[in-house]
LUMDOLUM-969090 format. One record per residue: x, y, z of N, C-alpha, C, O in turn. Coordinates in steps of 0.1 Angstrom, whole numbers, plus 5000, padded with zeros to 4 digits. Layout:
N
XYZXYZXYZXYZ ...
//
This chain:
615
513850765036515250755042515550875050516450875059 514850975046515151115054514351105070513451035074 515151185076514851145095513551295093513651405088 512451225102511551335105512251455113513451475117 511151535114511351655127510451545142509451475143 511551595149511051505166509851555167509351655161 509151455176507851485182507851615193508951625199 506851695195506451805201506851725214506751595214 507451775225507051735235507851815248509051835250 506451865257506951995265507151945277506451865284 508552005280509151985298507851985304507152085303 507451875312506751925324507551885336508451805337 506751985345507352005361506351975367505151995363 506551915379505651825387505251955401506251975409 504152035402503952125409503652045422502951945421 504152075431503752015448502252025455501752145457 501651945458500151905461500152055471498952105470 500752115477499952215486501252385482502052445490 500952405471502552495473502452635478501552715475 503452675486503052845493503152915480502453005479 503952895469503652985457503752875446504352765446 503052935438503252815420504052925415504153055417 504952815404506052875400505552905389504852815385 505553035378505153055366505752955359505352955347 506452855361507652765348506552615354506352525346 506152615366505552495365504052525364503552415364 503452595363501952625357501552605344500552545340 502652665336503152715323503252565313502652565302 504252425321504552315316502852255315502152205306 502452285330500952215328500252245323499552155318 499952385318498752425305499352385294498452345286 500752375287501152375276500852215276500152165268 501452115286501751965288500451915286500451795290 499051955281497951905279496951975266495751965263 497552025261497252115251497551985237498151885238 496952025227496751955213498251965206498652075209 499051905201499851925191499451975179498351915175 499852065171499452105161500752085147500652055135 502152125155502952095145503552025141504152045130 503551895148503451765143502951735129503551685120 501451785130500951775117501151885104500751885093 501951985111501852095100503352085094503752065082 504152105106505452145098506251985094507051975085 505851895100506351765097506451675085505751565087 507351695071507351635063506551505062506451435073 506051465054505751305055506851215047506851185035 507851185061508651095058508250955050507050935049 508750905047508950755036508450695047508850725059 507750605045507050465050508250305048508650235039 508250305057509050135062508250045047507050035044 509650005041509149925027507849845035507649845048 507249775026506249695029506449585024506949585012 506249445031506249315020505449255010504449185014 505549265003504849184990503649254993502749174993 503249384996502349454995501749435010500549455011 502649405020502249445038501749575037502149645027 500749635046500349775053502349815061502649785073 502749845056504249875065503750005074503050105071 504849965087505050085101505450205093506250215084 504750315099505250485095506650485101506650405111 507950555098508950545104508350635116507350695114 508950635127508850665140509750775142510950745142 509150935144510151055148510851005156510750885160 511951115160513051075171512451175178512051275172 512451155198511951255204513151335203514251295198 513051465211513851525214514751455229514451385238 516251515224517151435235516551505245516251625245 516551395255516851465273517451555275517051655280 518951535272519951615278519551765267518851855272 519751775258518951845250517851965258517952085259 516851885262515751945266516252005281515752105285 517151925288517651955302518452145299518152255304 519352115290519952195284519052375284519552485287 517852355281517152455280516952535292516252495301 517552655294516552715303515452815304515352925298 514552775314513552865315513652945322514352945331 512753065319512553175326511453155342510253125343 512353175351511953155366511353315367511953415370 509753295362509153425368507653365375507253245376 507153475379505853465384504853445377504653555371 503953365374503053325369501953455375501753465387 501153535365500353645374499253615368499153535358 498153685373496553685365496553735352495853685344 497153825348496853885332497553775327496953715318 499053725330499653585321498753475317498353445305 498453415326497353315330496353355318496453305306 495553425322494553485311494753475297494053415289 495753545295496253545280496153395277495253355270 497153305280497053195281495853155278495353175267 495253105285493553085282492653125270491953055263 492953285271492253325256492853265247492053205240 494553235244494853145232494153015230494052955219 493952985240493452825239492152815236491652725230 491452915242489752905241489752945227488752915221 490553025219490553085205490952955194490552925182 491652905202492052785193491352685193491352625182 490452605205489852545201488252575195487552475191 487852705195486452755189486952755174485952735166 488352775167488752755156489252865150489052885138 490052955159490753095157492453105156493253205157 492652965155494152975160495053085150496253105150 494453115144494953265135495253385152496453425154 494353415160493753485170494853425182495453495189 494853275181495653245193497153285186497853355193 497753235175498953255175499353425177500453455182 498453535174498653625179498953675199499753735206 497853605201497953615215499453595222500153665228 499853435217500453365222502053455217502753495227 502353485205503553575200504053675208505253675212 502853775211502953895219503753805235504853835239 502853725239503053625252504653595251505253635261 505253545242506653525245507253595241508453555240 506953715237507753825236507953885251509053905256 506953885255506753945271507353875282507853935292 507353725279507653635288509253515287509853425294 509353565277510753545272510353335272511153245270 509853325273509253165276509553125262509153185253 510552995262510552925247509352765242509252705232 508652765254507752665254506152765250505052715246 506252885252505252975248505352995233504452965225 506853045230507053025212506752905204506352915192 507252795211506852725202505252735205504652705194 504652765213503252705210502452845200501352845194 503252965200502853025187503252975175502553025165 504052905173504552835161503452755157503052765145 502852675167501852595162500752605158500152515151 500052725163498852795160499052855150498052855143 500352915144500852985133500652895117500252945107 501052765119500952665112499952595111499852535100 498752595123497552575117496452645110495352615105 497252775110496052905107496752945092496353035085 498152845085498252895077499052995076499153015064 499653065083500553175087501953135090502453105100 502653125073503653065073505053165076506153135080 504453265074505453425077505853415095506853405101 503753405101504353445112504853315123505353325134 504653185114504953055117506553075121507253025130 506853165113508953145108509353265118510453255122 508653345121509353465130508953385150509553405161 507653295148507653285164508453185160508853145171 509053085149510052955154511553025154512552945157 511753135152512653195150512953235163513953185168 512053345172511953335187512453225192513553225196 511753135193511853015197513252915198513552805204 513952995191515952915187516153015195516552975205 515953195195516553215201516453235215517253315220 515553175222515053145234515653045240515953055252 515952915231516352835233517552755225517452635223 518252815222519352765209519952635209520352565199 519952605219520152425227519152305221519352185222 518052355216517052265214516552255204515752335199 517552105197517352065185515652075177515452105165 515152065182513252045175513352225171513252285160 513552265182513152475178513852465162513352475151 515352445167516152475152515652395141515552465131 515252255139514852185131513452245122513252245110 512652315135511252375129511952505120512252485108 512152605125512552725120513252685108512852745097 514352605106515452595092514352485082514752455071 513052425088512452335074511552495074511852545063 510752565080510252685075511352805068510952915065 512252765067512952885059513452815047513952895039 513652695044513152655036512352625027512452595015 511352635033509852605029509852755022509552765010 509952815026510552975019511453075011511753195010 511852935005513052954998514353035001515253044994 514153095017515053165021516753035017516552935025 517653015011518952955011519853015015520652955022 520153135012521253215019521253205029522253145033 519853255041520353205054520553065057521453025065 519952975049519652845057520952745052521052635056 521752785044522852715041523652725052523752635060 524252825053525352825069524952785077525552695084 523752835080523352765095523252585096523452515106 522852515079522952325086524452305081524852205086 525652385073526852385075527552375090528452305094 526652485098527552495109527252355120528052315128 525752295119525352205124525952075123526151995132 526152065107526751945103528351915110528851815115 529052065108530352065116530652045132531551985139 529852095134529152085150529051965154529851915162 528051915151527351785153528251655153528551605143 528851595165529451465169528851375162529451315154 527051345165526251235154526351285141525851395139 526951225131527251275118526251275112525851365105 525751115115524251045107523151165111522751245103 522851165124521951265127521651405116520651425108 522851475119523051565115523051555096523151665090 522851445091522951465079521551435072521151485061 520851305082519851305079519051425084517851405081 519251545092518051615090518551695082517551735076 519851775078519951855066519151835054518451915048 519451665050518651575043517151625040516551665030 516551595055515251675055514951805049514251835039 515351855055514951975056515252055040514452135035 516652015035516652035019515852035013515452135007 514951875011514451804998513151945008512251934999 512652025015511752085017511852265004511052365002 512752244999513152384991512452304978512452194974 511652474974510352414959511552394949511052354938 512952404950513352364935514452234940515452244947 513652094935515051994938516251994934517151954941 516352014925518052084915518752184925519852164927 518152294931518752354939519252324954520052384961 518352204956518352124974519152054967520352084972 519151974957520751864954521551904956522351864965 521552054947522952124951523752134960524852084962 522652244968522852264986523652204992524652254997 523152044991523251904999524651874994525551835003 524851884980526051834976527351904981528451854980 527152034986527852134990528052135006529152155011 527152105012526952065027527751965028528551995036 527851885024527851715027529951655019530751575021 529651805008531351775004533051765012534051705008 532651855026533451815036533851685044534851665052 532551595040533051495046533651355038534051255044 533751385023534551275018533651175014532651185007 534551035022533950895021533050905031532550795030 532450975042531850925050530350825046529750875037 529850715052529150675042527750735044526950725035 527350815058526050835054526350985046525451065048 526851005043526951115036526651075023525851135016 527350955018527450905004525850885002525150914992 525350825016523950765007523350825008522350775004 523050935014521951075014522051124998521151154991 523851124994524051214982523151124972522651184962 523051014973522550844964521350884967520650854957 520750924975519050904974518751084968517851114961 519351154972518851304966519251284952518351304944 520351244946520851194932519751134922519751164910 518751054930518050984924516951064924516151044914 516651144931515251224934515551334924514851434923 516051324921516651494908517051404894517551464884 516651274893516351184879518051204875518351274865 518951144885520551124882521050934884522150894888 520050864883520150724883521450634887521650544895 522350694874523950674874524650674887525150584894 524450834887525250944900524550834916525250774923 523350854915522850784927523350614930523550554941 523350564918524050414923525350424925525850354934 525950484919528150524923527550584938528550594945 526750614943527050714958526650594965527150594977 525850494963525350374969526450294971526650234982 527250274959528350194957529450214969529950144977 529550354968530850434975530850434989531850444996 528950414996528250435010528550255012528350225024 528750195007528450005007529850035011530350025022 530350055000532350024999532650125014532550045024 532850195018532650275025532450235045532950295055 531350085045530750075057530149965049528949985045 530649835046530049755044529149665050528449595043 529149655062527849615067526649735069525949725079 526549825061525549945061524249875053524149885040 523449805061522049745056521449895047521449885035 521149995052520450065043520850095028520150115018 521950105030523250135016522650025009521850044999 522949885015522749795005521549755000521449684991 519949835008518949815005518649954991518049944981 519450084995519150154985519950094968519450114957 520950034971521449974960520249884954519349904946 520749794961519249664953517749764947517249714937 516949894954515849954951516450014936515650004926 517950084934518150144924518650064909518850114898 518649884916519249804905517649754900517449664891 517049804904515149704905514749674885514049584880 515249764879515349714865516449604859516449554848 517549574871518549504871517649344880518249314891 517049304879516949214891517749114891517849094903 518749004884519548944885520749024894521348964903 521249144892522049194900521549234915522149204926 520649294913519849304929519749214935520049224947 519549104931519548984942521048914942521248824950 521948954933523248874939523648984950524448954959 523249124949523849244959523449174973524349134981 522249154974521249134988521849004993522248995005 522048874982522648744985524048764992524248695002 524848834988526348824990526048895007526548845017 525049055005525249065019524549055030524849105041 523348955027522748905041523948795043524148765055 524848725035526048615032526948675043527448605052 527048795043528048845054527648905063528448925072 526348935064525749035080524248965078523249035073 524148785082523148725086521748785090520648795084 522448855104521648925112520749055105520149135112 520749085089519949215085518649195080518349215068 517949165088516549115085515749205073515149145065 516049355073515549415061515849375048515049385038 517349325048517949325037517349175028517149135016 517249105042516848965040515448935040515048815041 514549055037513549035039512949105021512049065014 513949225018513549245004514449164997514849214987 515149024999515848954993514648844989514648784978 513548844999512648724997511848784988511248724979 511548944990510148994978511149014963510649064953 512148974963512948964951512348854948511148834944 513148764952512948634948511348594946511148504938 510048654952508748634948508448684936507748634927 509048784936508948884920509348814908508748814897 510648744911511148704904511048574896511948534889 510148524899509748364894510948284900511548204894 511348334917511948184928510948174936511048214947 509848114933508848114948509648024959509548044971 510147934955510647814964511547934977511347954989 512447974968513748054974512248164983512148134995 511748234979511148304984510448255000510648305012 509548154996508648105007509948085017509948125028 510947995010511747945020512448045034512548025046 513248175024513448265033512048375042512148425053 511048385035510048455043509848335056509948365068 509448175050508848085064510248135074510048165086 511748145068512448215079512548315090512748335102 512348385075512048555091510748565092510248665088 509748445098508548445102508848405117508348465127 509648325116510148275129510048345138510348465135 509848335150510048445167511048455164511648375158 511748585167513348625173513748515183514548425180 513048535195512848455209512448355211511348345205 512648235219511948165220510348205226510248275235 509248155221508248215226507748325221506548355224 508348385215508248485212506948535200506248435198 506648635194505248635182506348615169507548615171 505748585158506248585148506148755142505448855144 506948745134507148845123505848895119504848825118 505849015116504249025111504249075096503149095093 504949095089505649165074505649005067504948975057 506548905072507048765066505948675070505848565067 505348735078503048595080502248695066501548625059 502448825063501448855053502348825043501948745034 503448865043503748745026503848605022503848545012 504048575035503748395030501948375027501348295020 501548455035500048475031499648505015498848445007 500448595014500248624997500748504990500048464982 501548464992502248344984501048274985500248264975 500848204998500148074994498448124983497948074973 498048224990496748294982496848274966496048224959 498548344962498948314948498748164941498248134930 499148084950499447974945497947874950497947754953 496747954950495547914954495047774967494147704970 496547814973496447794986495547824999495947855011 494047804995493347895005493247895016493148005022 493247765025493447725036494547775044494647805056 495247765036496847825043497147955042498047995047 496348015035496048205032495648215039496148295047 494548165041493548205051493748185071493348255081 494448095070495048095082496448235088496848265098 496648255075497948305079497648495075498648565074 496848535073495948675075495448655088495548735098 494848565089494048565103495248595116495148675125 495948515113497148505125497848665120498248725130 498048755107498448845102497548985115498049075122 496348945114495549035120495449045137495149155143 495848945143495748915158497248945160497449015171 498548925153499948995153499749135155500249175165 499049205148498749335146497649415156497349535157 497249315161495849365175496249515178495849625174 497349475186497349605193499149725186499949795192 499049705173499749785165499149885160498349875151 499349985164498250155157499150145140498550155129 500250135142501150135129500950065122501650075112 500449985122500149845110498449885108497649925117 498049865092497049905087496249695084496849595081 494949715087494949555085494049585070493449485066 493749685063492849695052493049555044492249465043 494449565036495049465029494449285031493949195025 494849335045493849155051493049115053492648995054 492249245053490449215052489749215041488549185042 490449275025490249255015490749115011489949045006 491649075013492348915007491248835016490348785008 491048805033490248715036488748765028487948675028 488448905023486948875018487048835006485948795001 488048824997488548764984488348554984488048454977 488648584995488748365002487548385003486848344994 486948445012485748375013484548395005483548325007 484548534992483948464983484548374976483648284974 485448344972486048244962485748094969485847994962 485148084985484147934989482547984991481747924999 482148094983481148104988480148154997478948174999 481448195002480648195023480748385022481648465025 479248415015479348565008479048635020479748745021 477848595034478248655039479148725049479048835055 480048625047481548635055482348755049482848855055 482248725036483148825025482248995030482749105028 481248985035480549105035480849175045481049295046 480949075055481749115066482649165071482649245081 484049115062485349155060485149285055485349385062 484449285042484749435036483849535047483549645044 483549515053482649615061483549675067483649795070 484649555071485749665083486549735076487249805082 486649735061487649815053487349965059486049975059 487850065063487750255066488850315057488750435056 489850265052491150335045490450405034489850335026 490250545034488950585022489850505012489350405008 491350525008491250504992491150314988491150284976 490950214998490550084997488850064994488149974990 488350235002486650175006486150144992485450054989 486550214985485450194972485650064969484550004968 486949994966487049884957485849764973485149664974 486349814978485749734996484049704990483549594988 483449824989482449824981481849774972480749724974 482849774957482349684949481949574954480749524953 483449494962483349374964481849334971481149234970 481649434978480549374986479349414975478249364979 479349444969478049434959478049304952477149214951 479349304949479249144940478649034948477848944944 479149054959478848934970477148914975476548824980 476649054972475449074973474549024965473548954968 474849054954474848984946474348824942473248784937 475348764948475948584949475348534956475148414956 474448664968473148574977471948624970471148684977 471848614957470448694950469648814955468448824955 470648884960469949024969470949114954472149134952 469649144945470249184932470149334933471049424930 468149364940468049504942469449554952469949654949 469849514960470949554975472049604972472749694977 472549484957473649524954473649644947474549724950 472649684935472449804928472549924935473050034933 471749874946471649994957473050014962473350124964 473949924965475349974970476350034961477150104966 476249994948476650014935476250224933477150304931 475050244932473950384935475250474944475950564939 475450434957475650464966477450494966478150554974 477550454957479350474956479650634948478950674938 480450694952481150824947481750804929482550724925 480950904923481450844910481750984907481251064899 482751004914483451174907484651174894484751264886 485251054894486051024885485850934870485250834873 485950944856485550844844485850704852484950634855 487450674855487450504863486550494872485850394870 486250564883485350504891483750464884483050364888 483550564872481950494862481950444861480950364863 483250394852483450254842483250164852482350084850 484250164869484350044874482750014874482149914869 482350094882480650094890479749994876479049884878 480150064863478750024850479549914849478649844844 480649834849480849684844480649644856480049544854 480749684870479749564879478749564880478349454884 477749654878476349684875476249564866475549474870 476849544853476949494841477149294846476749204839 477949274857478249184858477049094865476648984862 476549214880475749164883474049114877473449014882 473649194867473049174858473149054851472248974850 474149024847474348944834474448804845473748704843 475048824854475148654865473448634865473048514865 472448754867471448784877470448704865469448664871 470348654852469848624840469048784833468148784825 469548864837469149004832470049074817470249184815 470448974812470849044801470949114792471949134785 469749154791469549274781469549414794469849514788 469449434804469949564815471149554815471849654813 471749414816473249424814473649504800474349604800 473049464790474049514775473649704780474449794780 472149724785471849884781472749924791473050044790 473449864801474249954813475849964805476650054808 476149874797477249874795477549924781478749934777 476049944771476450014762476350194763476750284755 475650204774475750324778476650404787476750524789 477650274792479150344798480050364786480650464783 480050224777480750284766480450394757481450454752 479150444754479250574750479550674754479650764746 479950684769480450734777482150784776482650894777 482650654775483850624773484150524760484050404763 484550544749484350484736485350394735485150294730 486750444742488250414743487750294752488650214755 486950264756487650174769487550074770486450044773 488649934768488049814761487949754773487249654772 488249774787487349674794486149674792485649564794 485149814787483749774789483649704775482749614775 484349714765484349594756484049504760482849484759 484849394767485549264766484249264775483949144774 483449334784482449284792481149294784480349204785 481049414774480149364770480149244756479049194752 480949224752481749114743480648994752479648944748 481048984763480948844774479048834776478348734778 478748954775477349014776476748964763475848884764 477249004749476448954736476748834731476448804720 477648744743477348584745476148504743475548424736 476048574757475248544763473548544758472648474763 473548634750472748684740472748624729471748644722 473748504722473948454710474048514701473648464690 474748674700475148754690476148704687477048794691 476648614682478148584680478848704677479448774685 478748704661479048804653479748954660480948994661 478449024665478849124673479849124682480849204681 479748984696480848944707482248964696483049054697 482448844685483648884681484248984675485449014677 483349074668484049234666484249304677485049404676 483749284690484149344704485249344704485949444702 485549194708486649134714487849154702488949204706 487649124692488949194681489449304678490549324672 488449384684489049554686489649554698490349644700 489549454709490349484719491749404717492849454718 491449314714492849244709493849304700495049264700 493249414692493949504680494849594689496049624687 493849664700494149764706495149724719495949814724 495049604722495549544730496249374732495949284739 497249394722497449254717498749194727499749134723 498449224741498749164754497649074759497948974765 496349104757494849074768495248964766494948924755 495848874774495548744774493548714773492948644764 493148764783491648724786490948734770490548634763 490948824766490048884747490548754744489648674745 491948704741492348584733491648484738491448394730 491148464750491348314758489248354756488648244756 488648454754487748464757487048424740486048354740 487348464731487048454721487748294714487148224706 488648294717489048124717488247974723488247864719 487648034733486647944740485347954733484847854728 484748084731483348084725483348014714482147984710 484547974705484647894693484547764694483647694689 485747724704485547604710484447534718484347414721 483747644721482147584734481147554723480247474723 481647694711480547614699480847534689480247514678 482047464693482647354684482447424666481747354658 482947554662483347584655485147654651485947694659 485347644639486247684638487547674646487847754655 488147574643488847524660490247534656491047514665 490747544647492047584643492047684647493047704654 491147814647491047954650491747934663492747994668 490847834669490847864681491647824688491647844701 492447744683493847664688494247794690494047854700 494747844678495847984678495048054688495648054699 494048104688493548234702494148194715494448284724 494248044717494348024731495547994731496148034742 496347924720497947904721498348084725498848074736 498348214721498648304722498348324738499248374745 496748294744496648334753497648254766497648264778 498048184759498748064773500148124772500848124782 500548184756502148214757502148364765503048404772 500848444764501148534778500748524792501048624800 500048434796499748414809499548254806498648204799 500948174813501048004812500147954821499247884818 500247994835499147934847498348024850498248084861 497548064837496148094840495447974840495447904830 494547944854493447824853492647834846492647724840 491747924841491047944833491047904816490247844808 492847984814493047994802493447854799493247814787 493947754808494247614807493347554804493247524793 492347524813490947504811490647494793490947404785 490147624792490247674774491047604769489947564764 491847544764492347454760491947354757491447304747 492147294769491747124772490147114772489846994774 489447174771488047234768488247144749487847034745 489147294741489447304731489347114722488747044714 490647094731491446944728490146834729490046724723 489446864737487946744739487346764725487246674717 486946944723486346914709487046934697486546994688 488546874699489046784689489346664691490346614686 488546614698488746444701490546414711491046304713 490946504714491946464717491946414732492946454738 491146344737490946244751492346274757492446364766 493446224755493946234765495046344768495646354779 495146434756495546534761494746604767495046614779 493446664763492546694773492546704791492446794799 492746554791492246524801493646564812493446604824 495246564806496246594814495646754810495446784822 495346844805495647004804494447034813494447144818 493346954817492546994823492546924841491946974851 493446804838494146794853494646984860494147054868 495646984852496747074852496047244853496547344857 494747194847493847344853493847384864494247484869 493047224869492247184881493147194895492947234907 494647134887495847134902496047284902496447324913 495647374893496447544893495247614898495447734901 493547564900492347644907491247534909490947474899 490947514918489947464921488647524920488047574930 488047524904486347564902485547534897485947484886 484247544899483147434894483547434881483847324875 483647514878483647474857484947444856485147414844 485447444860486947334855486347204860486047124852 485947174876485747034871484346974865484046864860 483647074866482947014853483246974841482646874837 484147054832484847034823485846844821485946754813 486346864834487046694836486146644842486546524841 485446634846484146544846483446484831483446364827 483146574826482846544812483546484801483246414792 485046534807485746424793486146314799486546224791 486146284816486446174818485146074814485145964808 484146144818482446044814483345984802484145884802 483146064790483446024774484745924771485045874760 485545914785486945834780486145764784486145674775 485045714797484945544802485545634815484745584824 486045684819486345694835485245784843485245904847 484045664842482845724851482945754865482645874869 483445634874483445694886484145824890483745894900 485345854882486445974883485646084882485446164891 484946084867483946164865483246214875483546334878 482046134882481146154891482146234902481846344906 483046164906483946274920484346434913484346534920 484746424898485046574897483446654899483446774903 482046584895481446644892480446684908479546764908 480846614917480246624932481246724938480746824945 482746714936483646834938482946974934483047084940 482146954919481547054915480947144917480947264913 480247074925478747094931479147144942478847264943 479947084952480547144965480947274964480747364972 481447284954482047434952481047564948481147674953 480247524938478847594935478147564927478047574915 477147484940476047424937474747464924473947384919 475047624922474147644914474647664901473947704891 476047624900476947654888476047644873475247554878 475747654863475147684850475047534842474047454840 476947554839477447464833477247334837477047244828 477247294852477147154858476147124855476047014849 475147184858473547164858473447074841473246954838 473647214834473347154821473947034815473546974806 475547014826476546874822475446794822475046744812 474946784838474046644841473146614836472946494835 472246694832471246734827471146634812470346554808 472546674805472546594793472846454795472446364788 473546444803473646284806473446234813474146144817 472346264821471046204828471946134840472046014842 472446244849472946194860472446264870472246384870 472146184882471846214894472946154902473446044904 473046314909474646274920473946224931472746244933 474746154941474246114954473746224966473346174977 
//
């Protein structure tokens, strides 16, 4: 919510193609007006990122340049550009880019001392800030105001470095006097705003702020600056009354009403009557109406949800592109609701919206479409997608995925090798690496490499019941019963949420048509915490066959099959339809089967036993 520091950006002057003299002020714009930005990146907070939808890559908020009139405002020094100026010049630059900007910010310091130039100071400021030189960062931005006192970016740089320095004595009067000063209220408050939360004690920037900002009353951005620093100093209460007072205040104030609803987020029945009542009265607040719909997704309304996202999907204009935040959440929606076709259409269209956006990240979209396209198969598509992932902190998981998929086309050595090849500086990153190692193995019919990779991560990590519950799934496979269920019941002890431990050890009972009361309860537990899991449905009606119960079965394994489309679900209703008498039904769940994956285990062995050959 806090406003950045403006972008760098130096007066230039247009020198005339043949001139009887060059003016030192227009030589000066031209070497600086091509030169690298440096404080952009140094002294520039990293502002808050544009919410994102239902997990969108969201736009970086966008600095404010410096005003025109502002920059007109400044004057420069009308001198002669001479050979030793020139020079100096040059050495700074050639020092900075060989990697001395320690060396140039010296050069350059002395230079606007000499030359009284405020386009020279700042460019000591920025060499100063890249070399680390936060002292002499604060005395050439300090030059720099007073070279130029007119120009908001100088003062902005200098008061977030004297903060950054805990200097407060000085820096209190001076955003006092700005605040007073300042016609744009908002302006002026969002960068005090800034520049505060930049002092190492937040209790003491609350203060500050609360003290800055108490002259103005009701004003409402005052209110909600006081509401978001409130909240940042762990005052929850304090910050929703300043939300309240910024809404009451300026009630069509979309941000007010978006920081309210972020601070009710443990409230969600109130958050969404806040957001309802005021997109109800200011239609036109697409933000507001857009975290009204990731309410409503959150919230178990998909209907209400999809309905307002297919809204602000819409062109503004006729003709116009759609939305690109409300195409990747309806994207997520339908993906959720194993809509693949319609997911998959609507990333793609997510990705060609975003062509030519530097501010939109497409990582997110290239992980979901390589998610679709193993989930049909088509692995080396999926390999493809993750290849374009570069966001380091996506690449790894980008990775796995592509081992698995490597995998899925029996390239077992390729995937180990990509698995090898992954950064394992962290215990999660091991674990992740040794249960896919573990998985690929165990699909690969290598099960005993699988149990030694996974009993030697758990020695590793003793605590860690995913490599349980994997290798649990591992001494299945193995026909260790025994052992699988002491796995799996230490994770269930330890973790008596796991839907999966329940649903996984409930099935192995029921696949071995033992003890099936047990296993009612494992899977009744696992369905009361996760109801539309396909899988865990499945398990069930799996269950219900071997208790003879035909036709409940056959609706709980409908009801899988409508919630995922996968070979072993319809194999599963394949098989209990064969046993009711509904052969032909049968035969289509078990060709669906096949379509989906042909080499599936289970199918094989279905037909196998009942001597069917598909067409």
């Amino acid at each position: 919510m806090s406003v950045q520091l403006p972008k760098n950006s130096s007066p230039s002057h247009a020198l005339p193609a043949r001139p009887a003299r060059r003016s030192r002020a227009g030589l000066i714009a031209s070497l600086l007006g091509g030169a690298v930005t440096i404080l952009a990146g140094c002294a520039t907070p990293g502002g808050p990122a544009a919410t994102s939808t239902a997990g969108a890559p969201a736009k970086p908020v966008q600095a404010a340049a410096t005003k025109p009139a502002e920059a007109a405002r400044t004057e420069l020094p009308d001198n002669e550009l001479t050979g030793p100026i020139l020079g100096r010049m040059m050495l700074g630059e050639v020092l900075a880019q060989r990697g001395n900007p320690a060396f140039a910010h010296d050069v350059y310091i002395q230079l606007a001392r000499d030359t009284r130039d405020p386009r020279i100071a700042r460019r000591a400021t920025e060499f100063a800030l890249s070399a680390g030189r936060l002292e002499g960062a604060l005395a050439a931005s300090q030059l720099w105001v007073s070279l130029a006192p007119n120009d908001r970016e100088a003062r902005q740089t200098a008061w977030t470095l004297l903060a950054g320095s805990n200097q407060r004595d000085i820096l209190e009067p001076l955003l006092a006097a700005d605040i007073a000063s300042d016609p744009n209220k908002a302006e002026a408050i969002g960068n005090a705003q800034r520049i505060v939360a930049r002092l190492p004690d937040r209790n003491e920037g609350h203060a500050m702020l609360t003290r800055l900002l108490a002259p103005l009353g009701e004003q409402a951005d005052a209110l909600l600056a006081l509401a978001i620093s409130s909240f940042g100093v762990k005052q929850p209460d304090a910050a929703l009354t300043y939300s309240r007072r910024a809404l009451a205040a300026r009630p069509a104030f979309e941000r007010a009403a978006l920081v309210q609803a972020q601070l009710l987020q443990d409230k969600p029945a109130e958050a969404i009557k806040l957001l309802e009542d005021f997109t109800r009265r200011n239609p036109a607040a697409r933000e507001a109406r857009m975290s009204l719909a990731r309410l409503y997704a959150t919230n178990k309304q998909p209907a209400r949800a999809r309905e307002l996202f297919t809204a602000l999907a819409a062109p503004v204009t006729p003709g116009g592109e759609r939305d690109q935040e409300a195409v990747y959440a309806l994207g997520l929606m339908n993906l959720q609701d194993n809509k693949l076709d319609e997911a998959e259409a609507l990333f793609t269209e997510y990705l060609t919206l975003i062509d030519d956006d530097e501010g939109r990240d497409p990582t997110n979209a290239y992980l979901n479409l390589g998610a679709i396209a193993e989930d049909r198969r088509r692995f080396e598509e999926a390999l493809d997608w993750y290849g374009r992932v570069e966001r380091p902190d996506a690449r790894f998981t980008a990775q796995m995925r592509s081992a698995l998929a490597e995998a899925k086309l029996n390239r077992v050595d390729r995937a180990k090798s990509r698995l090898e090849a992954l950064a394992k500086s962290t215990p999660n990153e091991r674990r992740r690496i040794a249960m896919a190692e573990g998985q690929i193995l165990r699909d690969a019919g290598r099960t005993g490499e699988a149990e030694a990779v996974l009993r030697a991560a758990l020695t590793a990590s003793p605590d860690a019941h995913d490599i349980k519950y994997d290798l649990a799934l591992t001494l299945e496979r193995l026909g260790r019963h025994d052992e699988m269920e002491a796995l799996l019941r230490e994770v269930i002890a330890a973790e008596p949420k796991n839907a999966h431990a329940y649903n996984a050890l409930g099935y192995s009972l029921a696949e071995r048509n033992e003890r099936l009361d047990e296993a009612e309860a494992l899977l009744t537990q696992a369905l009361a915490l996760t109801p539309d899991d396909a899988y865990i449905v499945d398990s069930m009606g799996w269950l219900q066959f071997r208790q003879g119960k035909l036709k409940e079965a056959i609706a709980t394994l409908r009801r899988a099959w409508s919630l995922k489309q996968d070979a072993e679900i319809a194999t599963h209703l394949g098989e209990v339809l064969w046993v009711a008498g509904q052969k032909d039904e049968a035969r289509r769940f078990w060709q669906e089967a096949r379509k989906l994956n042909p080499a599936n285990e289970t199918l094989a062995s279905t037909l196998t036993r009942f001597q069917i050959q598909l067409p």
